[in-house]
C-alpha positions in Angstrom: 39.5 -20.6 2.1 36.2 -19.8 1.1 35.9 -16.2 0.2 33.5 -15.2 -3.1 36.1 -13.3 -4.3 36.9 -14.2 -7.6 40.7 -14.5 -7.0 39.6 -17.4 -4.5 37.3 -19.0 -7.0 39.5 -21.4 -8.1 40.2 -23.2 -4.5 36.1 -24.3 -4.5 36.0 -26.7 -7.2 36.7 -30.2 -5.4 38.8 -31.7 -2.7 40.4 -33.5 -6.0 41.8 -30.7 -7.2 44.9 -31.7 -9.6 47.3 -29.5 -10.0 49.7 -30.2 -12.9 52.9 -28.2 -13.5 54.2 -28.0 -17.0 57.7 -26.6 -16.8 59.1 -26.2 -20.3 61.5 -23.5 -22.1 60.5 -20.1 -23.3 59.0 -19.4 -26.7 55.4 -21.4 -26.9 52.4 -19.4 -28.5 49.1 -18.4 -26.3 47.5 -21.0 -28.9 49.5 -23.7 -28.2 49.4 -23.5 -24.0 45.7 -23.7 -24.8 45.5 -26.4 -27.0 47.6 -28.0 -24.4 46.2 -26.9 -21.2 42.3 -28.4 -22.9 43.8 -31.9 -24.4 44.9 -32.6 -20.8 42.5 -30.9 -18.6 40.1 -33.3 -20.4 42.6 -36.1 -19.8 42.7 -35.7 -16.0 39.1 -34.9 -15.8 38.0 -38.3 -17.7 40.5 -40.2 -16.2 39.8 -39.1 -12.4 36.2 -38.5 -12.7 36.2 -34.7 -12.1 34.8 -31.6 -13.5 37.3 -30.5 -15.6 36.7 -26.7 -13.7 38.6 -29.0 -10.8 41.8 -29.3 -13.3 44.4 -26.4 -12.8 47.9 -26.2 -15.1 50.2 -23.9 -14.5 53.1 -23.3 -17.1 56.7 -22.1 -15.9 58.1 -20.8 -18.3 61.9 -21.3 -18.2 64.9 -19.1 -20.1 66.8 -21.6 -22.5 70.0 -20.8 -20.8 68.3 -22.5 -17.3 68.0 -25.5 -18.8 70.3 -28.6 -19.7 70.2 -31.7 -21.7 73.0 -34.0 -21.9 74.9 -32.3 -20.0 74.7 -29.0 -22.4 73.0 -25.6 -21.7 70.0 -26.1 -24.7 71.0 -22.0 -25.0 74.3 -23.7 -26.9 76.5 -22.9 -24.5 77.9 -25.5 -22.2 77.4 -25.8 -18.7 
């Protein structure tokens, strides 16, 4: 997939490419996904060696009434 498009730019980085999936409920700030996404892009990217342009998060988002915890919607209701 090697197009120069810049849709496709992300693909080119390295055959290493992590991809980390941060699935939390709904409500974080645009500041704290990025304080976030840097403290462990620079994790990965020390750990494994990589440019950290290798590291990709993506963040799912999930309504509080889709999640769970001890057997309890965290929403309040129960499940």
């Amino acid at each position: 997939m090697v197009r120069n498009q810049n849709k496709f730019k992300i693909f080119h980085h390295s055959s290493y490419m992590p991809i980390i999936t941060i699935q939390m409920s709904e409500g974080r700030t645009i500041e704290q996904k990025k304080t976030v996404a840097s403290a462990i892009t620079q994790t990965v990217a020390n750990t494994f060696s990589i440019d950290p342009a290798a590291v990709i998060i993506l963040f799912q988002e999930l309504p509080r009434e889709c999640i769970a915890k001890g057997g309890e919607l965290v929403s309040g209701g129960k499940q």
